[in-house]
Each structure stands twice: as structure tokens, then as C-alpha cells.
NUBA-751686 format. One record per residue: x, y, z of N, C-alpha, C, O in turn; residue number from 0; residue in one letter. Coordinates in steps of 0.2 Angstrom, whole numbers, plus 5000, padded with zeros to 4 digits. Layout:
<nodes>
NODE  n.X  n.Y  n.Z ca.X ca.Y ca.Z  c.X  c.Y  c.Z  o.X  o.Y  o.Z   k r
NODE    X    Y    Z    X    Y    Z    X    Y    Z    X    Y    Z NUM A
...
</nodes>
This chain:
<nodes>
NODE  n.X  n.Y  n.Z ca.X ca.Y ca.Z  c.X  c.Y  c.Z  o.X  o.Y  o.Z   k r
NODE 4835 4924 4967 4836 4923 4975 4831 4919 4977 4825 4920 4976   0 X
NODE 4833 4914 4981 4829 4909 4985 4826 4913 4994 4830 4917 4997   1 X
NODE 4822 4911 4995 4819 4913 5004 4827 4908 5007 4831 4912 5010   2 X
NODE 4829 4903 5007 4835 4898 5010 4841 4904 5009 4845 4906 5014   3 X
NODE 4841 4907 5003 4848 4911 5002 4847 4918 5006 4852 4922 5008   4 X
NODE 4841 4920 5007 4839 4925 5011 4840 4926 5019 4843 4931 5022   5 X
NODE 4837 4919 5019 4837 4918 5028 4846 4917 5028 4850 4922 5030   6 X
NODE 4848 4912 5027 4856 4913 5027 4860 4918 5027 4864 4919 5032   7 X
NODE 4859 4922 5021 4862 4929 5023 4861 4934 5028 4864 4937 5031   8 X
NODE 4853 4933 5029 4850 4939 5036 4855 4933 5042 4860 4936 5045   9 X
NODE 4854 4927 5043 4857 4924 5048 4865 4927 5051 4867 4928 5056  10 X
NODE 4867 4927 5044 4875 4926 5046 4879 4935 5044 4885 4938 5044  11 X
NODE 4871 4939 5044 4871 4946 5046 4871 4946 5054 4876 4948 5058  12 X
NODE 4865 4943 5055 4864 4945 5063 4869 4943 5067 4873 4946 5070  13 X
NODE 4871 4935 5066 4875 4933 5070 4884 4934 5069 4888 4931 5073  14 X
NODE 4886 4937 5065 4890 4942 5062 4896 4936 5060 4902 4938 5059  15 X
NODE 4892 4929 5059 4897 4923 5058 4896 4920 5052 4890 4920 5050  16 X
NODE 4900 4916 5049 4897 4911 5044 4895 4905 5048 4890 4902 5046  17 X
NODE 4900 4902 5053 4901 4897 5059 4895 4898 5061 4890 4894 5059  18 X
NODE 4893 4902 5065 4887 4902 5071 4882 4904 5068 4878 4905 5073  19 X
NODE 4878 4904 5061 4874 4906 5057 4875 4898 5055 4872 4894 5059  20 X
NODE 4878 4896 5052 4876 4887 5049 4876 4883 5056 4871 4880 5057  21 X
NODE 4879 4883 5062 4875 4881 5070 4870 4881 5069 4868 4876 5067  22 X
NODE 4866 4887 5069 4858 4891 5072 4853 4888 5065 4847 4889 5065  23 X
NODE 4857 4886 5061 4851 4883 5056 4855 4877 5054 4854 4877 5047  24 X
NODE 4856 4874 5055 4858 4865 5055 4859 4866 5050 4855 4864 5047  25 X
NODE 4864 4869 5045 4866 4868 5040 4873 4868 5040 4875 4869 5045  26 X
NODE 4877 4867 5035 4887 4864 5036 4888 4872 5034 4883 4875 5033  27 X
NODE 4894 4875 5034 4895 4881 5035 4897 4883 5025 4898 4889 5023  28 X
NODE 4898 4876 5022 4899 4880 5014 4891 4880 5012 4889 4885 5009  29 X
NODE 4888 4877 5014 4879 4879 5011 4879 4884 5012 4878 4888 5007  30 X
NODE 4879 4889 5018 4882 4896 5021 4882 4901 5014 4878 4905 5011  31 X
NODE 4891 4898 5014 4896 4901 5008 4893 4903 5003 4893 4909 5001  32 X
NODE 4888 4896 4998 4888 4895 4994 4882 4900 4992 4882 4903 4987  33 X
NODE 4876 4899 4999 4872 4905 4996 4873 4910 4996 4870 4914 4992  34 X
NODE 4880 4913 5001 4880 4921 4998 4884 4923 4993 4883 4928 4991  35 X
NODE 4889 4918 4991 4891 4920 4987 4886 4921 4979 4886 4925 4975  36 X
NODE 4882 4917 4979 4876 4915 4973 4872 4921 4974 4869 4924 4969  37 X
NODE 4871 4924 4980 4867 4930 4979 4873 4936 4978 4871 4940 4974  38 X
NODE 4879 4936 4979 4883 4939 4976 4885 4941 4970 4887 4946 4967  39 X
NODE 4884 4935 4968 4886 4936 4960 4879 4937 4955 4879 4937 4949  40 X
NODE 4875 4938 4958 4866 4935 4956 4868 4946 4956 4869 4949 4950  41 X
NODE 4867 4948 4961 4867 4952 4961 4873 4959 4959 4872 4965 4959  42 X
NODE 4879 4953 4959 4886 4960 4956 4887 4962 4960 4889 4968 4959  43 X
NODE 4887 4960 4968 4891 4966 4972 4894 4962 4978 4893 4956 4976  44 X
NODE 4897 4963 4984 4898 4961 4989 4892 4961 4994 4889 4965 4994  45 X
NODE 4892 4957 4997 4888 4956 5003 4889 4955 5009 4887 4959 5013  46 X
NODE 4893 4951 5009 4899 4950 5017 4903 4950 5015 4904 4946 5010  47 X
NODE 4908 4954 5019 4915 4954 5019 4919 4947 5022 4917 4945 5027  48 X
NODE 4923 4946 5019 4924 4939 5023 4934 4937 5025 4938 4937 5020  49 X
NODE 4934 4937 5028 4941 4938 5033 4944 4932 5037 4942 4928 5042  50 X
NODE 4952 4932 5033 4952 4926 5036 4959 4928 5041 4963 4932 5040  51 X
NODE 4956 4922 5048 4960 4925 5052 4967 4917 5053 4964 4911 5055  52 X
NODE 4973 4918 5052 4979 4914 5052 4981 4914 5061 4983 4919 5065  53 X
NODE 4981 4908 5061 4983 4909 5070 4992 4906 5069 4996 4904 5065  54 X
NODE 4992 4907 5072 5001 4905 5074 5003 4904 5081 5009 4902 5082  55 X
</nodes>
């Protein structure tokens, strides 16, 4: 686990977005992804749930 994959995930806890968490830290929204997924699998478990929503 890196301090970057850290702040990301607390980020995109608080701000309860992956979109508005990569805003708030200048970063593109798969850097986001990539570190939670990477603490995900680092660790074996789920961390955010992630939902995708189909407009019509």
C-alpha cells in the first residue's frame, strides 16, 4: 500500500464519488480506479462498491 492509494481511497470515501475524488485531487478518474482496485486485490477484499448507473 502506497500513502497516494491511501489518500485516494479515503478521498473517494469522503467524497462518496470516484468522479469528485479525482476533481479534488487533480488526478484522471482511472488513477482513482486503479489505486483501489490495487489495494483491493493487495488486500483480498472489497473496498468500494462500485455501481454503474445506464441512463436512457
Amino acid at each position: 500500500m502506497t500513502l497516494n492509494q491511501l489518500k485516494y481511497f479515503c478521498t473517494a470515501c469522503r467524497t462518496r464519488s470516484i468522479t469528485k475524488a479525482s476533481e479534488e485531487l487533480f488526478v484522471t478518474q482511472p488513477t482513482i480506479s486503479i489505486a483501489i482496485k490495487d489495494l483491493e486485490a493487495e488486500f483480498n477484499i472489497i473496498l468500494f462498491a462500485r455501481m454503474v448507473i445506464i441512463w436512457n
